[in-house]
C-alpha positions, -999 to +999 in steps of 0.1 A: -473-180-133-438-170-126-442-132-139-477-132-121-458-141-091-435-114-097-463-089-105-479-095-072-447-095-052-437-061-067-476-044-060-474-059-026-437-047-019-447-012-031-482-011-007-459-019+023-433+008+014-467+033+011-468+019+049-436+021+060-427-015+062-400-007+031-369-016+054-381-048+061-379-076+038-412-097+027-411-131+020-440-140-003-452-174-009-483-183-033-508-203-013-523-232-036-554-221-053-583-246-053-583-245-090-554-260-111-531-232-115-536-230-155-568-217-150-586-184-147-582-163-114-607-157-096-639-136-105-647-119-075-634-117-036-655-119-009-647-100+023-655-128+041-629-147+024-606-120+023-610-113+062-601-152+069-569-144+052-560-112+071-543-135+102-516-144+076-507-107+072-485-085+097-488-051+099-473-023+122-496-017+149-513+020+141-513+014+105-548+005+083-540-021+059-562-015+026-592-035+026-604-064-002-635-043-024-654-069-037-666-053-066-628-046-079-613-081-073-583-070-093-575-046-064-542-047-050-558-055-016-577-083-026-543-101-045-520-093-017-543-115+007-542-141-015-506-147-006-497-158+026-474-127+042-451-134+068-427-101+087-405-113+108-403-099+144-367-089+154-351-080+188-334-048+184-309-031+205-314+006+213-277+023+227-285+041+256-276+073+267-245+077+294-280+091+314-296+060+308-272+036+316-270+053+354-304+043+359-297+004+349-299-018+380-263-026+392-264-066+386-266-053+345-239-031+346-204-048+337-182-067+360-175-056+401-163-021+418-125-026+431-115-001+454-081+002+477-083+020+514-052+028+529-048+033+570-013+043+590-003+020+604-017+015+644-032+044+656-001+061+667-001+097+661+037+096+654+031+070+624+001+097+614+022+128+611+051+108+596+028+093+567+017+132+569+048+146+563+058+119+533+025+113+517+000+147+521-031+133+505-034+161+481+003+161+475+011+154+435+041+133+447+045+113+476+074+101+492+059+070+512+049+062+544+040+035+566+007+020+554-015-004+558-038-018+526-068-036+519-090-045+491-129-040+490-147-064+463-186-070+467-187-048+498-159-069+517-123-055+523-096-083+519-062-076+537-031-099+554-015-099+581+004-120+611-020-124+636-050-144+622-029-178+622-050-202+646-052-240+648-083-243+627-065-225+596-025-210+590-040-181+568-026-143+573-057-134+551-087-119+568-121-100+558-137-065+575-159-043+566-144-016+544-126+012+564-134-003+594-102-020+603-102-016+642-064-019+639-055+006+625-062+046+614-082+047+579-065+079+553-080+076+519-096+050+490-085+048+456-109+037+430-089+010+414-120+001+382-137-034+379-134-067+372-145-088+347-143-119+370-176-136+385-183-140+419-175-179+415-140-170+397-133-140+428-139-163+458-117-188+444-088-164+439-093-155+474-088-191+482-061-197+461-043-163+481-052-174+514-035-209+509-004-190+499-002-160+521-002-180+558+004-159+586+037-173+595+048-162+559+040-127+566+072-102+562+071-063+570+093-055+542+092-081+519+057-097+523+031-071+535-002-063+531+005-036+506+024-069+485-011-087+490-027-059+479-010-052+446-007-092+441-049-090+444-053-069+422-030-082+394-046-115+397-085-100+395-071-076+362-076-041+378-051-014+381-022-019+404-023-001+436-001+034+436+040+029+435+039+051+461+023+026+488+052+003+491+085+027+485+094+027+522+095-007+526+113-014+491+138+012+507+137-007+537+144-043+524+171-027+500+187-014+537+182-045+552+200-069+526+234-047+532+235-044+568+259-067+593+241-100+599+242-092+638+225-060+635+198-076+613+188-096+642+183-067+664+162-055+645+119-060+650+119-071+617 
């Protein structure tokens, strides 16, 4: 029975190559005969019989599976439905084009948009041409300037400052709608890439940020919104805001640390 097993397996292998099924594997398993298996097969096939067997059988859709002849029951057709045939159905993953993959809704696409907007400072024209004159937008190196920063995840802008510290909460940290700080005179956005984190993992960073960045804690040289900024960033895994941003007030806390402790205090910092 074993080599007739084999014999059928290979006839029935060979039929489904002739139908394109030869990259998938078959798994053939005799069904038991209603005669004891030492004796002789069967005489004749009916198509009745043969037609009961078919919902064993899996084919491609489009394809005509040879029918069971019932006056040649030797037929390949009429011994391959007398095994039970069984193609498994697998799930397979077709790389799209860079085309594609534009039309894909946004919640499918990997992780969220960071972006940075930078404002002058105020909307005093002498803080405009000054960040002008240091940092021309278009200009491959910039000097400085005096900035302000925020950070837009899921269509919110994140920024600190001093004057959000109430009796209800201490925090410097505040939300606005992106490049629409009222306080102060939007300049450019830099497309900073996305982050893996979830929404859940995002809000609590911002949590976690606005516990430790209270308004009272807010410095102009040392502990700024352009150091929230970059701080945000590094904590949410994009890339780090440009050097450029904070220079002046590196510059400016390197100044401070050497000067008189009386003319320190004079100054509005």
């Amino acid at each position: 029975m074993n080599t007739r097993n084999e014999q059928m397996a290979k006839k029935i292998l060979k039929r489904r190559q002739q139908l394109a099924f030869g990259s998938l594997e078959v798994n053939v398993e005799q069904t038991q005969p209603a005669e004891d298996e030492e004796g002789p097969p069967q005489e004749s096939c009916e198509k009745q019989k043969c037609d009961a067997d078919r919902p064993h059988m899996s084919f491609i859709a489009g394809s005509d599976p040879e029918t069971c002849d019932a006056s040649d029951p030797t037929s390949d057709a009429c011994e391959a439905q007398q095994f039970d045939i069984y193609t498994p159905r697998f799930l397979i993953h077709t790389p799209r084009s860079p085309k594609e993959l534009k039309t894909l809704p946004k919640r499918r696409r990997r992780g969220h948009r960071v972006r940075l907007h930078i404002y002058d400072v105020s909307h005093e024209p002498v803080v405009q041409h000054l960040n002008q004159f240091l940092a021309y937008k278009d200009a491959p190196v910039k000097l400085g300037g005096i900035f302000h920063a925020g950070i837009e995840i899921n269509k919110m802008e994140w920024s600190f400052g001093s004057g959000m510290e109430s009796e209800i909460s201490q925090t410097g940290v505040k939300s606005s709608v992106p490049t629409q700080n009222p306080q102060h005179n939007f300049r450019q956005t830099v497309y900073l890439g996305r982050t893996t984190l979830t929404r859940e993992e995002i809000s609590m960073t911002l949590a976690n940020m606005a516990e430790e960045y209270s308004a009272e804690g807010y410095d102009l040289l040392r502990r700024n919104c352009c150091h929230f900024a970059d701080d945000l960033c590094r904590r949410i895994g994009v890339k780090r805001p440009p050097r450029w941003l904070l220079r002046l007030a590196k510059i400016g806390a390197a100044v401070d640390e050497v000067l008189p402790e009386a003319v320190r205090d004079a100054l509005p910092w």
